[in-house]
NUDO-386780 format. One line per field, with one value per atom (N, C-alpha, C): x, y, z; residue number from 1; atom name. Coordinates in nm, 4 decimals, padded with zeros to 6 digits. Atoms other than C-alpha are relative to their C-alpha. Layout:
N
u: [X_...];
v: [Y_...];
w: [Z_...];
marvo: [NUM_...];
vomar: [CA_...];
***
This chain:
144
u: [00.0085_03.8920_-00.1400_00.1469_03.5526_00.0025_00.0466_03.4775_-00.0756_00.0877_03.3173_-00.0001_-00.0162_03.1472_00.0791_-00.0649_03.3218_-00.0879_00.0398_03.2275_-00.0103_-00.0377_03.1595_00.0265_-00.0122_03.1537_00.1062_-00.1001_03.4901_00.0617_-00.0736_03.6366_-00.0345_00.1063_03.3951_00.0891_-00.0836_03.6207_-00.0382_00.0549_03.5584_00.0224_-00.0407_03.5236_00.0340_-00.0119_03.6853_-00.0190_00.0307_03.5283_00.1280_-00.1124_03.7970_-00.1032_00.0669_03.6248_00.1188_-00.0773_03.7756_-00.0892_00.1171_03.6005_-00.1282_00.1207_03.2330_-00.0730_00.0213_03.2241_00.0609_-00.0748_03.3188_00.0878_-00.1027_03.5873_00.0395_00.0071_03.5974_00.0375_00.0111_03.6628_00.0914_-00.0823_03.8646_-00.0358_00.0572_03.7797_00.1000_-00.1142_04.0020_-00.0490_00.0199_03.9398_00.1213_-00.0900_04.1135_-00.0057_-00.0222_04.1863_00.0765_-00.0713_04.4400_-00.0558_00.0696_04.2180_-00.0615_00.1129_03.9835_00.1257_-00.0470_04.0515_00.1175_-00.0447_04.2742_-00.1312_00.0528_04.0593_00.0143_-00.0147_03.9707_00.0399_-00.0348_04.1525_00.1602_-00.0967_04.4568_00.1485_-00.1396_04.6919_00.0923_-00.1451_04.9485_-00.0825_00.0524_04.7537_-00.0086_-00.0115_04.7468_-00.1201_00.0843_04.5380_-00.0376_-00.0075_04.3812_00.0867_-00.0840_04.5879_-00.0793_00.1012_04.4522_-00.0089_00.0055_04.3625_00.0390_-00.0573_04.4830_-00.1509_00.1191_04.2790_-00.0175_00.0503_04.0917_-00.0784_00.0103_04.0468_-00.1536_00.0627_03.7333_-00.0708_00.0733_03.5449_-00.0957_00.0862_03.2553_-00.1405_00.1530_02.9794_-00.0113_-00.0123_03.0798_-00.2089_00.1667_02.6569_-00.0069_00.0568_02.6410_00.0100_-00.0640_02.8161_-00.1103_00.0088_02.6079_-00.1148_00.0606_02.3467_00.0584_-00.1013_02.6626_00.0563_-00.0766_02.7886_-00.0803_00.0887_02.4548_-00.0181_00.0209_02.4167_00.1409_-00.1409_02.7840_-00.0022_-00.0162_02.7196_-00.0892_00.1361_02.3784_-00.0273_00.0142_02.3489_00.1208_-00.1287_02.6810_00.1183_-00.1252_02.9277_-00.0951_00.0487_02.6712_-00.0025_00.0368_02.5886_00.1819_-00.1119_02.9682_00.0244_-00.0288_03.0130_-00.0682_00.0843_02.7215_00.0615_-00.0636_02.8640_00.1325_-00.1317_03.2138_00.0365_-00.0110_03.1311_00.0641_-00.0549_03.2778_-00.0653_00.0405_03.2361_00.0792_-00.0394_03.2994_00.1227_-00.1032_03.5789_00.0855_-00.0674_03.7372_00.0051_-00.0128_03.7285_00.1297_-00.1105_04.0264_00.0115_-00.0061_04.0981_-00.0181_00.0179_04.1465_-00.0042_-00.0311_04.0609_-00.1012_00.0921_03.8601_-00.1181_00.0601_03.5974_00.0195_00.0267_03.6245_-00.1063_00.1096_03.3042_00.0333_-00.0232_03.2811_-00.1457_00.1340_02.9386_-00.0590_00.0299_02.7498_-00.1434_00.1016_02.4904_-00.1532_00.1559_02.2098_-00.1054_00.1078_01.9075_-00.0175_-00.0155_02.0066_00.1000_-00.1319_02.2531_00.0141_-00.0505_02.4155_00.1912_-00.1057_02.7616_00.0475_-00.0390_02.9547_00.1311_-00.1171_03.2024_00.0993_-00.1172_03.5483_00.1191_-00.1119_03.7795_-00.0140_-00.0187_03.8397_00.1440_-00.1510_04.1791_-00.0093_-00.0104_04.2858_00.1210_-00.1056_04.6447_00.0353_-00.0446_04.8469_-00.1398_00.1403_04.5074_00.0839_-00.0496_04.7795_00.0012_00.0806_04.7148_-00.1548_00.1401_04.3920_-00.0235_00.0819_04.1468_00.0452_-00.0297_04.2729_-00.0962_00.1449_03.9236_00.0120_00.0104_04.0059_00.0944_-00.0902_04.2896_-00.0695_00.0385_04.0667_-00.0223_00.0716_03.8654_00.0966_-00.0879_04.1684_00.0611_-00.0683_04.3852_-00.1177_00.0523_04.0339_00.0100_00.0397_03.9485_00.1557_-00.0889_04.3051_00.0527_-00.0286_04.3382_-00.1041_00.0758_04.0285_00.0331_-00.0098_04.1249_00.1479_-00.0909_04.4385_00.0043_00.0684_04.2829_-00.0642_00.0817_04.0699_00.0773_-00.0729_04.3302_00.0538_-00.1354_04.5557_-00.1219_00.0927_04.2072_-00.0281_00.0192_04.1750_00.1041_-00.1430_04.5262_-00.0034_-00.0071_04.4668_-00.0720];
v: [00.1183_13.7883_-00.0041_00.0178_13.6602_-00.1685_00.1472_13.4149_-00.0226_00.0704_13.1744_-00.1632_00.1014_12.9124_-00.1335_00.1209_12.5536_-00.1061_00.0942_12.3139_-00.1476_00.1468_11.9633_-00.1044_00.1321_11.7690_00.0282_00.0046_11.8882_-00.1267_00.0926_11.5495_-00.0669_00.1095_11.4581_00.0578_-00.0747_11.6835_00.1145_-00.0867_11.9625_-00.0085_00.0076_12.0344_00.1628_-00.1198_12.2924_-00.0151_-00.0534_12.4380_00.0951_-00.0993_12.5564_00.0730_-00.0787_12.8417_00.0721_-00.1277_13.0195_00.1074_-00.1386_13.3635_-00.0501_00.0619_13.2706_-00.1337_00.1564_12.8954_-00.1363_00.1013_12.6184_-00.1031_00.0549_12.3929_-00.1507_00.1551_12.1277_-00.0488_00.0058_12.0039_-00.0968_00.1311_11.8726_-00.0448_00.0441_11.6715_-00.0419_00.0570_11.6229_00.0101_-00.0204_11.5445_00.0948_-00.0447_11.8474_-00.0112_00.0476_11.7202_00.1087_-00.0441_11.9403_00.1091_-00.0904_12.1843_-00.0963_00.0832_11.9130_-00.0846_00.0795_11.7481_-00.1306_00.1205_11.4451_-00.1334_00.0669_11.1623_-00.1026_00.0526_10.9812_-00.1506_00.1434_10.6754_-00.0379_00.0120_10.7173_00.0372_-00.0074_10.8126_00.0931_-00.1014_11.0178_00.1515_-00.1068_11.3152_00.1152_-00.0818_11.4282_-00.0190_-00.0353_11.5264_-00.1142_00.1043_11.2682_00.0327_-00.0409_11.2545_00.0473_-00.0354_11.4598_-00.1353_00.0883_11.2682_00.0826_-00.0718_11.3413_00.0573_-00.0795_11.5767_-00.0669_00.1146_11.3642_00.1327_-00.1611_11.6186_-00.0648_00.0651_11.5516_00.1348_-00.0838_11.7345_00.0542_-00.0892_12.0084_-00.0773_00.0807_11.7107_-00.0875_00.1070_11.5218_00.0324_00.0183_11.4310_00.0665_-00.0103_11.4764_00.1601_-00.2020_11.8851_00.0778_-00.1100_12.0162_00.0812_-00.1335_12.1850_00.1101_-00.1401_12.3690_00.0880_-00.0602_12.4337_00.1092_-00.0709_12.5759_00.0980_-00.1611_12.8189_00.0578_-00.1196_12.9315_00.0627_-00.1073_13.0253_00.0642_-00.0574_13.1385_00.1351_-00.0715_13.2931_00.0946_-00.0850_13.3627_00.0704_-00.0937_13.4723_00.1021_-00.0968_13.6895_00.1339_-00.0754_13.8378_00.0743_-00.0825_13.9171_00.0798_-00.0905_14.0918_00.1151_-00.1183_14.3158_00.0237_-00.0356_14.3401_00.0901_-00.0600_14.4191_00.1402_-00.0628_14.6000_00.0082_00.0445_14.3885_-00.0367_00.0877_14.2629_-00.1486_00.1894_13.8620_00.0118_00.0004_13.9964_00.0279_-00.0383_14.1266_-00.0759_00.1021_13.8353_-00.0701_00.0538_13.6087_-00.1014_00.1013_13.3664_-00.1298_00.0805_13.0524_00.0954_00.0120_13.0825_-00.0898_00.0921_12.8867_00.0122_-00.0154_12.8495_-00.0842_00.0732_12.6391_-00.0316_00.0418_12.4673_-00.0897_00.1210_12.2469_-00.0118_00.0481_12.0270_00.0861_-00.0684_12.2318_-00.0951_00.0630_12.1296_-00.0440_00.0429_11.9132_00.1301_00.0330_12.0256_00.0413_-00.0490_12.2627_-00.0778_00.0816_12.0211_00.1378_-00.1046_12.2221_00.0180_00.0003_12.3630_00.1152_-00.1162_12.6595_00.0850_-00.0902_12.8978_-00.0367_-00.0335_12.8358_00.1187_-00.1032_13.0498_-00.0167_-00.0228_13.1749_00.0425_-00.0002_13.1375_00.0866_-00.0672_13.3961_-00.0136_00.0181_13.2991_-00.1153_00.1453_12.9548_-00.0719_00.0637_12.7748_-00.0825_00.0966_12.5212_-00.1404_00.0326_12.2307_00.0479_-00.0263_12.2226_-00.1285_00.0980_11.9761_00.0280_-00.0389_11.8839_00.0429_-00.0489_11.9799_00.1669_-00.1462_12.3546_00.0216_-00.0004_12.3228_00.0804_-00.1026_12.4334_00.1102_-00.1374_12.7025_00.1010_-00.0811_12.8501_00.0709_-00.0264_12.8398_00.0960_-00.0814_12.9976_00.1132_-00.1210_13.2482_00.1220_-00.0496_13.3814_00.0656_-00.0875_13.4423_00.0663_-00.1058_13.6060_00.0830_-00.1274_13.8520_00.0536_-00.0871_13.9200_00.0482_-00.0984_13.9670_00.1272_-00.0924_14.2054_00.1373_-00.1634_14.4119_00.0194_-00.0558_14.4204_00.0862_-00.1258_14.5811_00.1427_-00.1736_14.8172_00.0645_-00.1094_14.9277_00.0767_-00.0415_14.9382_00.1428];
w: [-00.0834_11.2239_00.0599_-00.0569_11.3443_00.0755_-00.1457_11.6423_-00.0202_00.0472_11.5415_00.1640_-00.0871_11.8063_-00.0252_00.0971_11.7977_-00.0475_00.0714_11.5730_00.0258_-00.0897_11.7667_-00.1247_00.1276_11.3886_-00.0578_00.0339_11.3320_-00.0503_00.0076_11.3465_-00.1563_00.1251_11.0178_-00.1019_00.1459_10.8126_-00.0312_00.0439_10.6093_-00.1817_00.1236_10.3034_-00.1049_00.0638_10.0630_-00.1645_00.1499_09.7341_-00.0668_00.0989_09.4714_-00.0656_00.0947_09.2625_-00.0831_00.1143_08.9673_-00.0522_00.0133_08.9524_00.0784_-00.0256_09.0495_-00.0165_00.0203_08.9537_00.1159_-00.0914_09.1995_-00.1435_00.1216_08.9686_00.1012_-00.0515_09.2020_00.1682_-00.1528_09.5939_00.0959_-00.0424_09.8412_00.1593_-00.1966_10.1412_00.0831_-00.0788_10.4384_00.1306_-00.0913_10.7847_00.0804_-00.0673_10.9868_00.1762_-00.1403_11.3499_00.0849_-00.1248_11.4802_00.1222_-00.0628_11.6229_00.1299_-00.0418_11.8066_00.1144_-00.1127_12.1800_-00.0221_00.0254_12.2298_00.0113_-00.0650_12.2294_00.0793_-00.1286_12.5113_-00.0310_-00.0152_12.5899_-00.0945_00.0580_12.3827_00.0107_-00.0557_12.5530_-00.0031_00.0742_12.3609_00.0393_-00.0757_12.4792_-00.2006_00.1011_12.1027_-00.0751_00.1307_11.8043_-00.0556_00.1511_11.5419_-00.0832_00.0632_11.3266_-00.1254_00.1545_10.9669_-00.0811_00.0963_10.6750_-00.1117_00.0802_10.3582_-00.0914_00.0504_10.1397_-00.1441_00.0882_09.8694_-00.1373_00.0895_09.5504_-00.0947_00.0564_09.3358_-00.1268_00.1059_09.0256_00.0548_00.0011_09.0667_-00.0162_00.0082_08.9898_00.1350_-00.1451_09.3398_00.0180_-00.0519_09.3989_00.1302_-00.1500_09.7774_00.0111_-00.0377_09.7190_-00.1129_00.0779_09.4776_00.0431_-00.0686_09.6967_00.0703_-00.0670_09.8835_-00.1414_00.1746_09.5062_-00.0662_00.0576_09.3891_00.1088_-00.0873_09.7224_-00.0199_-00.0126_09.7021_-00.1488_00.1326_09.2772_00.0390_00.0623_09.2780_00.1418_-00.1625_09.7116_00.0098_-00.0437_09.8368_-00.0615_00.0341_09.5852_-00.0734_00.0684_09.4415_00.1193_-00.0815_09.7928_00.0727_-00.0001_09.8184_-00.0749_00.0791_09.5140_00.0345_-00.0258_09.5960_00.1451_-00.0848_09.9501_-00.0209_00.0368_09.8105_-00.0713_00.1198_09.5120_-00.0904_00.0915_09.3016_-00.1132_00.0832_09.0051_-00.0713_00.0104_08.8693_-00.0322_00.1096_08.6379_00.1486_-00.0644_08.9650_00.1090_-00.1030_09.1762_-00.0193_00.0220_09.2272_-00.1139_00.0679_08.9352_00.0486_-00.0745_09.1905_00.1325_-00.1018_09.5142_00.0767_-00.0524_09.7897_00.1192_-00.0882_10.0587_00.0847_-00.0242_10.2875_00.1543_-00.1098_10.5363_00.0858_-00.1022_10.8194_00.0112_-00.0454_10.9087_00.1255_-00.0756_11.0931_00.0634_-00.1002_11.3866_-00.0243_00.0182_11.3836_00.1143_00.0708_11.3868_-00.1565_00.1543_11.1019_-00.0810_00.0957_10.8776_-00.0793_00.1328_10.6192_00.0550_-00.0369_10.6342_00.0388_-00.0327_10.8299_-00.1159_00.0848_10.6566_00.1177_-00.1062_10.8477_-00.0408_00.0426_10.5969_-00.1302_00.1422_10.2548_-00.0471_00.1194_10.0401_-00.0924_00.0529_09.8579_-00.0485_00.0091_09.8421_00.0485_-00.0048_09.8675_-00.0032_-00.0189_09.7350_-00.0833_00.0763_09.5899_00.1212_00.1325_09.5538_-00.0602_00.0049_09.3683_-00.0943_00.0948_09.1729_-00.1035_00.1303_08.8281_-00.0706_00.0638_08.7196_00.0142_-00.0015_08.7871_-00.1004_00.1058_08.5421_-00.1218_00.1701_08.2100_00.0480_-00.0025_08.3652_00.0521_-00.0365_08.5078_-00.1110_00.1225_08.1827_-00.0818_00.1038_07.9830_00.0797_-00.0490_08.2902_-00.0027_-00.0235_08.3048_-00.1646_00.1257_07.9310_-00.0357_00.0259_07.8976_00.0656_-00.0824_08.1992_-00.0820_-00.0216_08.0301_-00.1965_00.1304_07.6657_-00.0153_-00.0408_07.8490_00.0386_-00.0035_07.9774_-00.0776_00.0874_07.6772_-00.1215_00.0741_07.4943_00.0518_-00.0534_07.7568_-00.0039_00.0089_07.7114_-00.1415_00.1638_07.3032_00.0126];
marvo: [1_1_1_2_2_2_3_3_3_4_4_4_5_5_5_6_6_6_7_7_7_8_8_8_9_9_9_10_10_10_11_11_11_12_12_12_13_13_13_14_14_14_15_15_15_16_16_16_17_17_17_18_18_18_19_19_19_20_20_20_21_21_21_22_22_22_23_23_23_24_24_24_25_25_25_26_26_26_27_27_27_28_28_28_29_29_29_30_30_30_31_31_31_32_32_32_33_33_33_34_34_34_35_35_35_36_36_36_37_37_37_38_38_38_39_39_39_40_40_40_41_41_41_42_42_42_43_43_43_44_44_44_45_45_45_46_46_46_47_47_47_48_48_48_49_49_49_50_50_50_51_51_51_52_52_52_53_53_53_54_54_54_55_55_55_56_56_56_57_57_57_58_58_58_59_59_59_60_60_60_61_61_61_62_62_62_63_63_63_64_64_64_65_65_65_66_66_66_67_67_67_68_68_68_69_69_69_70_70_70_71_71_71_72_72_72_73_73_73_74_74_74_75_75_75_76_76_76_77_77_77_78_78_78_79_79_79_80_80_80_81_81_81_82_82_82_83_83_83_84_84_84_85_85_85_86_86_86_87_87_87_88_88_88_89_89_89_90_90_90_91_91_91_92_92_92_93_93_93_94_94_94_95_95_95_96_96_96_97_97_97_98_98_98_99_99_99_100_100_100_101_101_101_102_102_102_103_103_103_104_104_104_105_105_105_106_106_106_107_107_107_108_108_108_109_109_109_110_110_110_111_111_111_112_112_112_113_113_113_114_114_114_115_115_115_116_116_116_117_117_117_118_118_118_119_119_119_120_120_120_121_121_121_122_122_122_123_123_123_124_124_124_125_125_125_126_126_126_127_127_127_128_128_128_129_129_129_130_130_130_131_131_131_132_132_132_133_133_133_134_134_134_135_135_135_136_136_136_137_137_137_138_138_138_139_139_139_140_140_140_141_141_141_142_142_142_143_143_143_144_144_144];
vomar: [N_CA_C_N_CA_C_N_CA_C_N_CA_C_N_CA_C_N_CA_C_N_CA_C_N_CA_C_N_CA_C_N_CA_C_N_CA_C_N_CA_C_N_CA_C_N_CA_C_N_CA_C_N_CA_C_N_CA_C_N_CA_C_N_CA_C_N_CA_C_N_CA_C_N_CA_C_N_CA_C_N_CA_C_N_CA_C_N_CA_C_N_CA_C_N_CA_C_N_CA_C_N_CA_C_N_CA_C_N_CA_C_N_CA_C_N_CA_C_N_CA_C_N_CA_C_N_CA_C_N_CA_C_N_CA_C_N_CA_C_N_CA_C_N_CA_C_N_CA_C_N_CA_C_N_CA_C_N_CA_C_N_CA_C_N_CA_C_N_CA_C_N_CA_C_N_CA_C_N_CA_C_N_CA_C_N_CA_C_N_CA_C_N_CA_C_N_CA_C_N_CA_C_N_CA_C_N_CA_C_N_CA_C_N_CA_C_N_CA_C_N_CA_C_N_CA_C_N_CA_C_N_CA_C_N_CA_C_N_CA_C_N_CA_C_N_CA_C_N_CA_C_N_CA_C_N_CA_C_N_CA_C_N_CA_C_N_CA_C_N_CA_C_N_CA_C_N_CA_C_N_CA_C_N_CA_C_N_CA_C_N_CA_C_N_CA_C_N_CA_C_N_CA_C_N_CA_C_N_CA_C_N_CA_C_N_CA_C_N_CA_C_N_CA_C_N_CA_C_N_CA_C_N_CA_C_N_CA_C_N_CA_C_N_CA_C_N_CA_C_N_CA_C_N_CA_C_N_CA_C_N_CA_C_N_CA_C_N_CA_C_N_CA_C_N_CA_C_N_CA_C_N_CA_C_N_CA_C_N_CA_C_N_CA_C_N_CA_C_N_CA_C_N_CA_C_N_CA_C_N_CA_C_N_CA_C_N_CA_C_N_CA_C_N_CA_C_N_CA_C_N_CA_C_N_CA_C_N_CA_C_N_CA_C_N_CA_C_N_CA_C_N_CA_C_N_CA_C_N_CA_C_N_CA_C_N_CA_C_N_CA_C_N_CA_C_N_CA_C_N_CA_C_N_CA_C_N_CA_C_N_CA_C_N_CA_C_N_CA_C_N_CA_C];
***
């Protein structure tokens, strides 16, 4: 667990990267509210309400500078952190960011999926089906 300051652009959404092994496979955007104040003037003393999470392919234009630091930066600097290697990463799992503060734009880490990363982008569909039969071609050689 790590405390992390709060995020005032919460309300903008966030967005989560699906990856299968070391590849992003595609993304989903959703504004998450429940965390974030009531706002003012509304009365019900409650949350925005979420939005629903909007799924899109791995070429979305506006993501692919977060796409290219999370292949090329950050999942590399985990493996070497971990001492993993690609083959030993999760088949699906996810990252997901929130807008982080002007002056620096870019985006924060809020959490990483390792488990229940369902749904997902139908665009993760192939690389799942190839990455999952290569890992299990792989072990049935290392058993031979």
């Amino acid at each position: 667990m790590i405390d992390q300051p709060w995020q005032s652009r919460l309300t903008e959404g966030m967005v989560r990267c699906y990856l299968v092994q070391d590849r992003v496979a595609g993304f989903g955007l959703q504004a998450v509210n429940a965390l974030h104040p009531p706002l003012a003037g509304n009365g019900s003393g409650e949350p925005p309400t979420p939005s629903q999470r909007l799924y899109h392919p791995p070429d979305l234009a506006h993501l692919q500078g977060l796409k290219n630091r999370l292949e090329t930066e950050w999942v590399p600097e985990l493996e070497h952190t971990l001492g993993i290697r690609r083959e030993q990463l999760p088949l699906l799992w996810d990252c997901e960011f929130l807008h982080g503060e002007p002056p620096r734009e870019g985006y924060v880490l809020c959490e990483i999926n390792v488990s229940s990363v369902a749904p997902f982008p139908d665009s993760a569909i192939e690389p799942l089906v190839s990455s999952a039969i290569r890992r299990i071609e792989a072990s049935q050689r290392h058993r031979s």
